[in-house]
C-alpha positions as CSV (number, residue, x, y, z in Angstrom):
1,X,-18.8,6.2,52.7
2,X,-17.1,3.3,54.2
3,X,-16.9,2.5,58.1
4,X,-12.9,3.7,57.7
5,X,-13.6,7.0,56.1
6,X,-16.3,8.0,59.0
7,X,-14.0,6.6,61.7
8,X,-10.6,8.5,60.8
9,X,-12.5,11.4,58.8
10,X,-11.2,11.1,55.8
11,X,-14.6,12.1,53.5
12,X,-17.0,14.3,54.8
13,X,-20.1,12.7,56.2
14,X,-23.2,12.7,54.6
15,X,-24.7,16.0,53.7
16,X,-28.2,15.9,54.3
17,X,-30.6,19.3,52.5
18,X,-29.9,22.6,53.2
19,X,-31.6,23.6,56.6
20,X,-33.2,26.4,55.1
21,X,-34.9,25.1,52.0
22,X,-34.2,21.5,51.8
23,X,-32.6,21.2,48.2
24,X,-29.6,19.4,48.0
25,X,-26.0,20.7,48.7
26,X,-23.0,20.7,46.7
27,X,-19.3,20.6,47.2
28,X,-17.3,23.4,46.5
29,X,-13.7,24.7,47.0
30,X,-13.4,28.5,48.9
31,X,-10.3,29.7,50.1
32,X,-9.0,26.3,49.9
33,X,-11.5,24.4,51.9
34,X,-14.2,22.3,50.7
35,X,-17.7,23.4,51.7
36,X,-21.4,22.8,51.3
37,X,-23.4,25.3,49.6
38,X,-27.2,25.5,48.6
39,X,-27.5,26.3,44.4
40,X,-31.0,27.5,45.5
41,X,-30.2,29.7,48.2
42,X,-26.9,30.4,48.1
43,X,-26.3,29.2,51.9
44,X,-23.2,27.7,53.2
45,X,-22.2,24.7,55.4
46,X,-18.8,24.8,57.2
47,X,-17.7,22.2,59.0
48,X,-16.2,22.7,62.8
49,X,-13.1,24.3,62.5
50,X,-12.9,25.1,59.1
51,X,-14.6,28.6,59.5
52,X,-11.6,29.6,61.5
53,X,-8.9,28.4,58.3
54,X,-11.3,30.6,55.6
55,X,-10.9,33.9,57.5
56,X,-7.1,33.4,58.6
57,X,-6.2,32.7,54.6
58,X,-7.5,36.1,53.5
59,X,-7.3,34.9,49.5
60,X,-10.7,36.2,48.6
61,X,-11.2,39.9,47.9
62,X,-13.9,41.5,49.7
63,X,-16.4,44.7,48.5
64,X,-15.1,47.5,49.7
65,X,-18.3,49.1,51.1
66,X,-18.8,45.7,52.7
67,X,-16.2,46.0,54.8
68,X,-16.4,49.8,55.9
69,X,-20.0,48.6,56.7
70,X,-18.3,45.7,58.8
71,X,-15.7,47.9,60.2
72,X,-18.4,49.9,61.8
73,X,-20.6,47.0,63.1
74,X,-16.7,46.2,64.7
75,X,-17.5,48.7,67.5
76,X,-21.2,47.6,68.0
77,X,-22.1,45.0,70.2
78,X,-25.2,42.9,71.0
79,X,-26.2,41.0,73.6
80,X,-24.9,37.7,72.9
81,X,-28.3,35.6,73.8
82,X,-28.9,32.1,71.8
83,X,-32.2,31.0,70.6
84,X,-33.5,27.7,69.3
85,X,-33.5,27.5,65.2
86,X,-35.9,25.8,63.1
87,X,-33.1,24.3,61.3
88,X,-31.6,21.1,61.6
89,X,-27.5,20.4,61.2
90,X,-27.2,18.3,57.7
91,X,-24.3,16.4,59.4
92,X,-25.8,15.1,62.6
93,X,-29.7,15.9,62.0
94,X,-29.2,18.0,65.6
95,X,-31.4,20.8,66.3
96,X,-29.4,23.9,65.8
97,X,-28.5,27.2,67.6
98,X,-29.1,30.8,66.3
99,X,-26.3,32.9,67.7
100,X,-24.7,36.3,67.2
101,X,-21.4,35.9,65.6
102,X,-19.0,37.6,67.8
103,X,-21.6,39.8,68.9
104,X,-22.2,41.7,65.6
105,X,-25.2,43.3,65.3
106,X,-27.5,41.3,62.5
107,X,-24.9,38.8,61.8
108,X,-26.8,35.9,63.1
109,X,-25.5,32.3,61.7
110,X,-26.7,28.9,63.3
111,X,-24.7,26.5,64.9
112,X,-25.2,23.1,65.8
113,X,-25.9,22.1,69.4
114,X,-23.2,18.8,68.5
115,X,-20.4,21.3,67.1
116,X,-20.7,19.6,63.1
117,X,-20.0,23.1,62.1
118,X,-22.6,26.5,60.9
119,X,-25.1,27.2,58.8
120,X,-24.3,30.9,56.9
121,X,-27.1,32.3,55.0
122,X,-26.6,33.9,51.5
123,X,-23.6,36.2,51.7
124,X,-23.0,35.4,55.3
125,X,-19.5,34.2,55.0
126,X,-18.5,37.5,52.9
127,X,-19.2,39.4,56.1
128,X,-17.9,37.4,58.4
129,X,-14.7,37.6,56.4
130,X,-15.0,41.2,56.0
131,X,-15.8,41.5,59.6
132,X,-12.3,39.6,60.3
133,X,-10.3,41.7,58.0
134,X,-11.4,45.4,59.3
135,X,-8.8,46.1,61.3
């Protein structure tokens, strides 16, 4: 990547290994925005901000049982404490942050402590989505 492309943002910067197993990341398309994800594990990288454009688009189909299993977990809240992860942001190489996502109970994802984006763990992202669409 060129000094212009980092400067104005027009390629993604470098993604380093998954921070939970270390194999390399690919590009993929989802709901119209290009995202890392792990072949091995099935985790996802999302880039600040683009979380926010994947659940307002609403393209994907969600399991049905997943998301009257989210629409319960709506009403339940947790504490909404951080902790330090043992996983590192593939952007930056930041230490990252393990946080509850909007307070739902076992939907932890990890964030980075330089706002590069979130790590998801395998199927993550279908719940969060399903979480956001259970009115």
């Amino acid at each position: 990547m060129g000094i212009i492309d980092w400067i104005f943002g027009t390629k993604k910067k470098g993604t380093g290994g998954c921070p939970a197993c270390s194999e390399p990341m690919k590009h993929e398309t989802y709901e119209g925005v290009t995202i890392d994800r792990c072949s091995t594990c099935q985790g996802t990288w999302v880039d600040d901000g683009e979380l926010e454009t994947i659940v307002a688009r609403r393209e994907k189909t969600i399991d049905s049982k997943l998301a009257v299993k989210m629409k319960v977990l709506k009403d339940w809240k947790v504490a909404s404490g951080e902790a330090n992860s043992n996983r590192t942001c593939p952007r930056c190489g930041s230490a990252m942050r393990t946080v509850n996502y909007k307070q739902v109970p076992g939907l932890q994802i990890e964030k980075c402590t330089r706002n590069c984006g979130v790590w998801l763990d395998h199927d993550e992202l279908e719940k969060i989505q399903a979480y956001e669409e259970s009115a």
